[in-house]
C-alpha positions in Angstrom: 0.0 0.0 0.0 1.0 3.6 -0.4 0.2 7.3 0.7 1.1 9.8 -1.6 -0.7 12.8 -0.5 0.5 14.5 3.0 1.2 17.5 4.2 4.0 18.7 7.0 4.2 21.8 8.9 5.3 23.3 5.7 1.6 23.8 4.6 0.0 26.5 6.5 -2.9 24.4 6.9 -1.1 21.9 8.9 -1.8 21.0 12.7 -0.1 20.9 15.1 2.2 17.1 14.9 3.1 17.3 11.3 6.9 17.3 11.7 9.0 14.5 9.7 9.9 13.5 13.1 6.2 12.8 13.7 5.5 11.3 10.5 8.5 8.9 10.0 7.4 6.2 13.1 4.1 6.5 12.2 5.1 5.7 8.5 7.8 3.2 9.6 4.8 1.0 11.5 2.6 1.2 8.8 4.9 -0.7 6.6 4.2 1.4 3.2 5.5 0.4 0.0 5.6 3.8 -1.2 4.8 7.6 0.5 5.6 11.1 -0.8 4.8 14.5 0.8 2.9 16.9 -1.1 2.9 20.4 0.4 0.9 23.0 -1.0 2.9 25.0 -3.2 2.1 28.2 -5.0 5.6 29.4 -7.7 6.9 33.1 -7.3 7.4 32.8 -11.2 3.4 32.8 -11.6 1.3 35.8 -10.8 -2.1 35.9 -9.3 -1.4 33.9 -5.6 -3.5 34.7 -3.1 -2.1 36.2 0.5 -2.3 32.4 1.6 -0.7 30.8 -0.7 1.7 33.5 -1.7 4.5 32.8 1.2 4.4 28.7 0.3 6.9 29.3 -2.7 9.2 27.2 -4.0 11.8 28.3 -1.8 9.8 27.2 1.2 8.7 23.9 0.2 12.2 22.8 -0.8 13.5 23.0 2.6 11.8 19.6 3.3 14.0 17.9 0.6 17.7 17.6 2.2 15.3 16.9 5.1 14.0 13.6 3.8 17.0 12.0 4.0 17.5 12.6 8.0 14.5 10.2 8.8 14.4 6.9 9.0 10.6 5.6 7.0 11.3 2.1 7.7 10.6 0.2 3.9 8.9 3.0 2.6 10.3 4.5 -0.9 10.0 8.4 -0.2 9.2 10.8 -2.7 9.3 14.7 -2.6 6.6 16.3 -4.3 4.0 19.2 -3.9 0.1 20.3 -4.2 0.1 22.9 -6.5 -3.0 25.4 -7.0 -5.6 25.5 -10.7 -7.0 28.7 -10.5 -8.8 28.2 -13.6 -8.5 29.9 -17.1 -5.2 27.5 -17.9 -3.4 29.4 -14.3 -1.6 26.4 -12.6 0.3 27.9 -9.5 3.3 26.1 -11.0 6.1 27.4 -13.4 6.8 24.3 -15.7 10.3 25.0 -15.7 10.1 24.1 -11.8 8.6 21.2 -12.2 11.5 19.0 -12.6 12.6 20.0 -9.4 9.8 17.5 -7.9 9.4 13.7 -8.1 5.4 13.6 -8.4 3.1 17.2 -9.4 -0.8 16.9 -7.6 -3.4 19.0 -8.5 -7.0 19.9 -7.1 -9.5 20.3 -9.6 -11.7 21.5 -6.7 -10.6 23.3 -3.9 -14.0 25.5 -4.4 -13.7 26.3 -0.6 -11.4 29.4 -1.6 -14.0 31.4 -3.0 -12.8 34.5 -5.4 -9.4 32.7 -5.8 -10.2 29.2 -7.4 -14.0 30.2 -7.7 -16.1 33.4 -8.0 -17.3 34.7 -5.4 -20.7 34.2 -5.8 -21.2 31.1 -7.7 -24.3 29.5 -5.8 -26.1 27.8 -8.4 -25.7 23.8 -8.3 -25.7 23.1 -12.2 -22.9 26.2 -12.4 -20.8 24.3 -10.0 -21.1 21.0 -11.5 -19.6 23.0 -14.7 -16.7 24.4 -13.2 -15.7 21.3 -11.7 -16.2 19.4 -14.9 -14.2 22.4 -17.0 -11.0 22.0 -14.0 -11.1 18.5 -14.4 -10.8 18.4 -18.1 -8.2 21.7 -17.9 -6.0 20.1 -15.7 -5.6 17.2 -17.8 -3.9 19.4 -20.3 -1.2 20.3 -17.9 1.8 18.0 -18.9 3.3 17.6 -15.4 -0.1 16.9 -13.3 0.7 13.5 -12.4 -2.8 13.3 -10.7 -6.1 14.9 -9.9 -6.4 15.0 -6.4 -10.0 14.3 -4.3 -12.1 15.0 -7.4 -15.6 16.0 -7.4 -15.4 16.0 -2.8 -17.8 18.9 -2.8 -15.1 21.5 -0.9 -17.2 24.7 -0.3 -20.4 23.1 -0.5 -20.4 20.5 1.7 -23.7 21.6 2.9 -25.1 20.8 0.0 -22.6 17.5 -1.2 -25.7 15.2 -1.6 -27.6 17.1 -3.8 -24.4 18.4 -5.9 -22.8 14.6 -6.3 -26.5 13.5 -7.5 -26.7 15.7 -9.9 -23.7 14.9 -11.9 -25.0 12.4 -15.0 -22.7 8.8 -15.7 -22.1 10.8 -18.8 -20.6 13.8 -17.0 -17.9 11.6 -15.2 -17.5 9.5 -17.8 -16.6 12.8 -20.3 -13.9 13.3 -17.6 -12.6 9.9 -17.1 -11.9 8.9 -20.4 -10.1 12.1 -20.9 -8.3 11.6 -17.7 -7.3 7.9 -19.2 -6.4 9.1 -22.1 -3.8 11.5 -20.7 -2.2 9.4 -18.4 -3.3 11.3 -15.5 -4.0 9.1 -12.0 -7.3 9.5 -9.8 -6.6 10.0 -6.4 -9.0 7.9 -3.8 -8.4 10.4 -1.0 -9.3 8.6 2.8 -10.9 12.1 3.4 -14.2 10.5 1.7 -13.9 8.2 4.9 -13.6 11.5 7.2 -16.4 13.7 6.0 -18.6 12.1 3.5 -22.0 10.9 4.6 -23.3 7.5 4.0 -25.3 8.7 0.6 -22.5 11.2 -0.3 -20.0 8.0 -0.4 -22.2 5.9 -1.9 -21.8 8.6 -5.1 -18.8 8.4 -4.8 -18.7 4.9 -5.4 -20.8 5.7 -8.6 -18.2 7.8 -10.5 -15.1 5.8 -9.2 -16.3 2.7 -10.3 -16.9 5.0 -13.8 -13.5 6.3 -13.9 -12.1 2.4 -13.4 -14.7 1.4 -16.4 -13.2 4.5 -18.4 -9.7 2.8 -17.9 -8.4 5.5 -15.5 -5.4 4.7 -12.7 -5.5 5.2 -9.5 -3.4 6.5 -6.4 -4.2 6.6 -2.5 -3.6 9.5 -0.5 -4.6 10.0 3.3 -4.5 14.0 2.7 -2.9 13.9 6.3 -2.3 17.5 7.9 -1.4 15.9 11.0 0.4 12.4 11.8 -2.9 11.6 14.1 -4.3 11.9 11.1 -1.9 9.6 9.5 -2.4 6.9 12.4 -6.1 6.7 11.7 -6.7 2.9 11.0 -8.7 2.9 7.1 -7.4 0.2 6.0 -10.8 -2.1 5.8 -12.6 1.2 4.7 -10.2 1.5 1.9 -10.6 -2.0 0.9 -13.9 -2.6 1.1 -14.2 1.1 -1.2 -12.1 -0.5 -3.5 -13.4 -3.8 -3.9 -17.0 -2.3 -4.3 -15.2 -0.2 -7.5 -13.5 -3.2 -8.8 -10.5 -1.1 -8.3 -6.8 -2.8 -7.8 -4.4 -0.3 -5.8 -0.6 -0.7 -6.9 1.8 -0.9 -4.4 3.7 1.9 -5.7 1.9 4.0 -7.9 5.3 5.8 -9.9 6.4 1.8 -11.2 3.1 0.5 -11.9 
């Protein structure tokens, strides 16, 4: 199994116990074939960051690199990557000149909690959301160094209303997505977050356009979206399985050889 998706105290969102030194037992026990860190990263050489994201440059997020190699993650291979920012409109909060300097590229096609930045401001209307989140999917699939779409279609911002918006997405709609995302060799995150927040109905949708996305030939990746070791440490194992088995979906042990 892997985990390809966490965040240390380098990402101002992080809690408190996101320190390498946290991470690395709880990595080490959990016997991982494969685990990268994924900071959120927003480039100096692109314009438009917001305050939040403007001091998590490139500068900042490569001071975890030399650190890596200091901590001992058991028979884990580690890889150094980041969670960079689609704003929309082709803006990727990552210079692709940079992008060598990382292992593995992840990108949101949804973080619609940051309204006016990676959403307007007052976009309320269901069916309008449904089409941004389509158009970022299918956008970010045209950027070359996106190894993967992180938590796709996890209503972020409108978690309120996450029944009603997963529902009303059609099989076509994901299936539009999918077979563009196959096409372009770009992996499908199943983030353990689903596990977290999502409701009982809201998962079962998200079954639904997983199981698509597997039809549609896509790849997948796991990623525990951990801002905090504790977080880490939470046992998802069966939940992950069972997920997975309900999507007839097989997991590679590492997903950067397979």
């Amino acid at each position: 199994m892997h985990d390809i998706h966490i965040h240390t105290s380098l990402s101002s969102c992080a809690d408190p116990g996101s320190e390498l030194s946290d991470y690395a037992p709880a990595i080490k026990e959990a016997n991982l074939s494969a685990v990268g860190f994924a900071n959120h990263l927003w480039d100096s050489a692109i314009p438009g960051a917001s305050d939040w994201y403007r001091p998590q440059n490139i500068e900042h997020v490569m001071q975890l690199k030399n650190q890596l190699k200091n901590y001992d993650f058991g028979s884990a291979k580690v890889y150094f990557g980041c969670e960079t920012e689609y704003i929309g409109n082709g803006v990727v909060g990552l210079h692709p000149d940079n992008a060598g300097l990382f292992d593995y590229i992840l990108v949101p096609p949804n973080h619609f909690h940051m309204a006016g930045f990676t959403r307007p401001e007052n976009l309320t209307a269901l069916p309008d959301v449904r089409q941004l989140m389509i158009e970022h999917f299918l956008e970010i699939c045209d950027i070359d160094f996106a190894f993967g779409l992180v938590h796709p279609f996890v209503p972020l911002g409108y978690e309120d209303q996450g029944q009603e918006l997963l529902h009303g997405f059609k099989d076509e709609d994901f299936e539009k997505c999918f077979k563009y995302a196959a096409k372009k060799d770009k992996r499908i995150e199943i983030n353990l977050c689903i596990f977290r927040h999502l409701d009982r109905v809201q998962l079962k949708e998200y079954k639904r356009l997983m199981t698509i996305a597997r039809i549609c030939g896509c790849k997948f990746f796991s990623g525990s979206d951990s801002h905090c070791a504790d977080v880490f440490r939470q046992d998802t194992g069966k939940l992950l399985n069972d997920f997975i088995t309900d999507c007839g979906i097989v997991l590679p042990d590492n997903p950067f050889t397979n």
